[in-house]
C-alpha positions in Angstrom: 21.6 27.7 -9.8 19.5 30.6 -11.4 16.6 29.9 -9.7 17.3 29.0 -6.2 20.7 30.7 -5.9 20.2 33.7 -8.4 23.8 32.9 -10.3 24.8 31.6 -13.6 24.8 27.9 -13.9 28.8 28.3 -14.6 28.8 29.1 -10.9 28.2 25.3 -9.8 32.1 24.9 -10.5 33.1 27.3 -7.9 30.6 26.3 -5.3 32.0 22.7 -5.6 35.3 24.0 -5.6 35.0 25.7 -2.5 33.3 23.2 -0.7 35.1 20.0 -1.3 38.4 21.8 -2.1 39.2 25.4 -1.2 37.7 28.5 -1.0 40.7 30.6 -2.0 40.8 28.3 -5.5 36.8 29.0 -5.8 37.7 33.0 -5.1 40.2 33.0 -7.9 37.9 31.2 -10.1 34.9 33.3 -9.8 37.2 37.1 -9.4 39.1 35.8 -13.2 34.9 35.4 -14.3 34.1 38.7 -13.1 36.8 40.4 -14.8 36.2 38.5 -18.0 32.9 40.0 -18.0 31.0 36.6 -17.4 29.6 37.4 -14.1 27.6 40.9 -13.1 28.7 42.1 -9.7 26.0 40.8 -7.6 26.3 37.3 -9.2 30.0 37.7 -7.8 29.0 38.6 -4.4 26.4 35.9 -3.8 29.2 33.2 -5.0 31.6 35.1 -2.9 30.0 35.2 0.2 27.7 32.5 -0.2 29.8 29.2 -1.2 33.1 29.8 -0.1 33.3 27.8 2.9 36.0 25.9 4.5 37.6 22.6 2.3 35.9 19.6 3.5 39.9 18.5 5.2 39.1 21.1 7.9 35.6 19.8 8.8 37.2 17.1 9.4 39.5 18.9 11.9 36.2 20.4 13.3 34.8 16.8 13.9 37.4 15.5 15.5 37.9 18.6 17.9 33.7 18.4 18.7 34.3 13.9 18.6 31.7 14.2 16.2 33.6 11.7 13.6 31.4 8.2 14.9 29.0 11.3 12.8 30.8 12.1 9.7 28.4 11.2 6.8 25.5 12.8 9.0 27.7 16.0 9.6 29.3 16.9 6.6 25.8 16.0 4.3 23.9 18.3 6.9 26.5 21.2 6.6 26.1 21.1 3.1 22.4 21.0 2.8 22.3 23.7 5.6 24.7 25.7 4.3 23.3 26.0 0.6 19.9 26.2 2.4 21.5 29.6 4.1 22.8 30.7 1.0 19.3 30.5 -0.7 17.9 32.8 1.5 20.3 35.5 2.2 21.0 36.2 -1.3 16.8 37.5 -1.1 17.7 40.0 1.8 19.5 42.8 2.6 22.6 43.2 1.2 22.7 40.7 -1.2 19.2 42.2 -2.5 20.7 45.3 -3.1 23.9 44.8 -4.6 24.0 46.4 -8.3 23.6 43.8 -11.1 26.4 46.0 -13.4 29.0 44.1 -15.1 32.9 45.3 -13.6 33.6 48.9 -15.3 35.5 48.4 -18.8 34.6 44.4 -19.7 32.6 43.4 -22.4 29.7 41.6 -20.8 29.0 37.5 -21.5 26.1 36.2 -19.9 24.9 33.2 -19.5 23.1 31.7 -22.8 19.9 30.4 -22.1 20.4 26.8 -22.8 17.4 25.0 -24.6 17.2 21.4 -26.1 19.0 18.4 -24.6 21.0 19.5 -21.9 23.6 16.6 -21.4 24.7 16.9 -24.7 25.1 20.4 -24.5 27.2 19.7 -21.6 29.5 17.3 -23.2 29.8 19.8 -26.3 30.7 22.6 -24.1 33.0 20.9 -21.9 34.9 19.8 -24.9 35.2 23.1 -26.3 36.2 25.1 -23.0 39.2 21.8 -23.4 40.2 22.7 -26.5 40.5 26.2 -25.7 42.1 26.1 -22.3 46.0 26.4 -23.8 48.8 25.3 -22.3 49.0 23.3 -19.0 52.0 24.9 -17.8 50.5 28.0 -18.9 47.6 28.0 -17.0 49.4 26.6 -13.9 52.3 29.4 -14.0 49.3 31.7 -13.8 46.9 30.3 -11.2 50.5 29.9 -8.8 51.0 33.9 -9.8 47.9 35.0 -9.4 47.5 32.7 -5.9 51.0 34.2 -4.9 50.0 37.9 -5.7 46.6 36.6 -3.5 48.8 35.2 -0.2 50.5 38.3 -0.4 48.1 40.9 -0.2 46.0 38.7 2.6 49.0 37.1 5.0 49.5 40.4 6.7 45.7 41.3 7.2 45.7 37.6 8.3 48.3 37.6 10.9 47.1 41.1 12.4 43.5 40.7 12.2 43.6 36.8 13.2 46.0 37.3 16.1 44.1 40.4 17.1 40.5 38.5 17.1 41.7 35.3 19.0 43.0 37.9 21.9 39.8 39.6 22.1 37.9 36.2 22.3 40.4 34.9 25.2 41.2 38.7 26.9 38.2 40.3 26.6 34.4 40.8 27.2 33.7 41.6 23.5 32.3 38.2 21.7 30.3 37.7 25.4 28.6 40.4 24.5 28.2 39.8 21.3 26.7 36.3 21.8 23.9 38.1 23.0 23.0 38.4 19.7 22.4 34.8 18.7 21.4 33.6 22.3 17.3 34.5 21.5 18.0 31.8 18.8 19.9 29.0 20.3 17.5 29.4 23.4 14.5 29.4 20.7 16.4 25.9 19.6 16.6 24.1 22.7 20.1 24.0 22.2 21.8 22.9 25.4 24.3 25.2 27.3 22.2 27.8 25.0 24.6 31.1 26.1 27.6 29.6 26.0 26.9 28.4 22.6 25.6 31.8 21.4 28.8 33.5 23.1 31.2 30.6 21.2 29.5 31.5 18.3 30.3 34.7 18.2 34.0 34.4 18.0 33.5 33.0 14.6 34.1 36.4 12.9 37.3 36.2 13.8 38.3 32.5 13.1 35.5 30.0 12.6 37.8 27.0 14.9 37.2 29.4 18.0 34.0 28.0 18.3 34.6 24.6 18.8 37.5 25.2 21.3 35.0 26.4 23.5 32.4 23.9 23.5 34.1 20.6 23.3 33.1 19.3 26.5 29.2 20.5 25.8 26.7 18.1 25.0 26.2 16.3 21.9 23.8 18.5 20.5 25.3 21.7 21.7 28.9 20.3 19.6 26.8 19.5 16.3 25.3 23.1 16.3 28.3 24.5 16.8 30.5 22.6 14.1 27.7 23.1 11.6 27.4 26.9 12.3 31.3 27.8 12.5 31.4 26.1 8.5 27.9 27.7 6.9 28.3 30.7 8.9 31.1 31.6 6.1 32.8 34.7 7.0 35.6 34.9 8.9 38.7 37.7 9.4 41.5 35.0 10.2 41.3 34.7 6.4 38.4 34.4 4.1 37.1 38.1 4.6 40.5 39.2 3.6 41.0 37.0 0.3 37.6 38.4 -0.3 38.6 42.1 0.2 41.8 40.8 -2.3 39.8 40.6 -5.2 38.3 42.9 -7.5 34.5 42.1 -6.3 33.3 45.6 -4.3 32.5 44.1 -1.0 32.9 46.2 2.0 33.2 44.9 5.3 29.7 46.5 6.9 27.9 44.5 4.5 30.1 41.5 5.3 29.2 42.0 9.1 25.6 42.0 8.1 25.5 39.1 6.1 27.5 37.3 8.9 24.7 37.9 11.6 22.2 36.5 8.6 23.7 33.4 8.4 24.8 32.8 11.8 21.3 33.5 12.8 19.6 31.0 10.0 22.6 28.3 10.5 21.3 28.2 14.0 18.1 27.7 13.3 18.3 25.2 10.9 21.3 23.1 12.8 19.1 23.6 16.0 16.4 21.9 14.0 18.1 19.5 13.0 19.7 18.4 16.5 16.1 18.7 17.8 15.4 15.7 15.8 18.3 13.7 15.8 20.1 14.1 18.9 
C-alpha cells in the first residue's frame, strides 16, 4: 500500500471495504483512524478520495442498465484494476501531492510500525490482538449505528438538494454539454464510439455517477463498457459521496475535489478506452 498508494498498510481494510461493501462504512473507518491519530491528513485524503467507490451491488445495477452482465467477471475485475490504477497515479499530482502530511490538531500520532521478519505471522499475531481488544460487540455496534446515524444526518439534506439539483441540470440544461468538452479530446483519442456523447454522459457524473449510463444505453458495446467503468473509478460524485466526504473531519474542500474529479475521469478514460480497444 506504501509504495504504490503512499498509505499505511492498515489502509487495505478500508479500500476493500469500500469496494466490495460500502464507501460510507470505509469513510467511517478511515475518519475514526484519523482522529485516533493513526493516519496523517494526506494519508486520509488519498483513502478518501481514492478508494471509496461504489459497493460492488450497484455495479451490478450499472451492468445491467449498460446489458453488460453476459460481461460481469470482465467488468467488475477491469474496474477494479482500473480504478486502483487511477488511484496510483493521482495521489503523485496535484492535489493529492500537496496535501500536508500533519497528523489532525490535538492527537497523539501512531504510525505505522515498520514491520520486519515473517510477515504472516505478524499478521496472525496482530489480528489476534486488535480481537482481543475490540470490547464489546454491542458496544461497537451501538457506536458504528450512532456515528452512521449522526453521518445520514448531516449528508441526506446536502443529498437531496444537491442530487435533485444536479440531475435537473443534466436533463434542463446546457451545462454538462459543455462540460463534456472537457473529456471529448480523450474519448476521441480512444476511439471510443459515439465519442461526444460519451464525453458529455460523462460529465454528469459529478452529480450522480448512474447519469451516465442512462444516457448511453443504446450506444455501442464499447462506448457502454467505457462508460460503466468510468462512472465507478471516476469516484466523486455530489448525489452523495462528496457530501459523506465533506461529513467527516478530513479537510477536503470541494475545488480540490473538482480537480481530482477531472484527474480521474480523464485517466479512467484512457485506460477503459484502452482496454475496449482491445477487447471489444
Amino acid at each position: 500500500m506504501r509504495k504504490i498508494w503512499k498509505t499505511p498498510g492498515r489502509s487495505a481494510i478500508d479500500a476493500v471495504a469500500s469496494f466490495v461493501g460500502s464507501y460510507s462504512l470505509a469513510l467511517l473507518i478511515t475518519d475514526r483512524l484519523y482522529r485516533e491519530g493513526k493516519y496523517t491528513t494526506k494519508e486520509a485524503f488519498i483513502i478518501t478520495t481514492g478508494f471509496s467507490t461504489v459497493s460492488t451491488t450497484f455495479m451490478v445495477v450499472v451492468a445491467k442498465t449498460l446489458q453488460l452482465m453476459p460481461y460481469w467477471n470482465f467488468y467488475f475485475w477491469t474496474t477494479l484494476v482500473i480504478t486502483f490504477i487511477v488511484t496510483a497515479i493521482v495521489v503523485r499530482l496535484y492535489p493529492t501531492a500537496h496535501v500536508t502530511e500533519a497528523y489532525a490538531d490535538g492527537v497523539t500520532p501512531q504510525p505505522e510500525e515498520v514491520i520486519t521478519g515473517n510477515r504472516l505471522s505478524r499478521a496472525l499475531q496482530e489480528a489476534l490482538l486488535s480481537s482481543s481488544a475490540s470490547g464489546n460487540i454491542g458496544a461497537n455496534v451501538w457506536r458504528s449505528t450512532r456515528e452512521g446515524l449522526h453521518m445520514v444526518c448531516n449528508i441526506l439534506p446536502t443529498i437531496m438538494s444537491i442530487g435533485l439539483f444536479g440531475m435537473l441540470m443534466a436533463l434542463y440544461t446546457p451545462l454538462f454539454n459543455w462540460l463534456g468538452y472537457i473529456f471529448y479530446p480523450f474519448t476521441a483519442m480512444m476511439q471510443v464510439p459515439d465519442a461526444l456523447v460519451v464525453a458529455q454522459a460523462l460529465a454528469t457524473s459529478i452529480a450522480e455517477m448512474f447519469l451516465p449510463a442512462a444516457f448511453v444505453v443504446k450506444a455501442a458495446i464499447a462506448a457502454r463498457y467505457v462508460v460503466a467503468v468510468v462512472c465507478i473509478s471516476e469516484l466523486l460524485f455530489f448525489s452523495a459521496l462528496i457530501p459523506c466526504i465533506l461529513s467527516t473531519t478530513i479537510p477536503v474542500s470541494i475545488p480540490k475535489l473538482l480537480v481530482l474529479w477531472v484527474e480521474r475521469t480523464i485517466l479512467s478514460i484512457i485506460l477503459a478506452g484502452a482496454v475496449a480497444l482491445f477487447f471489444f
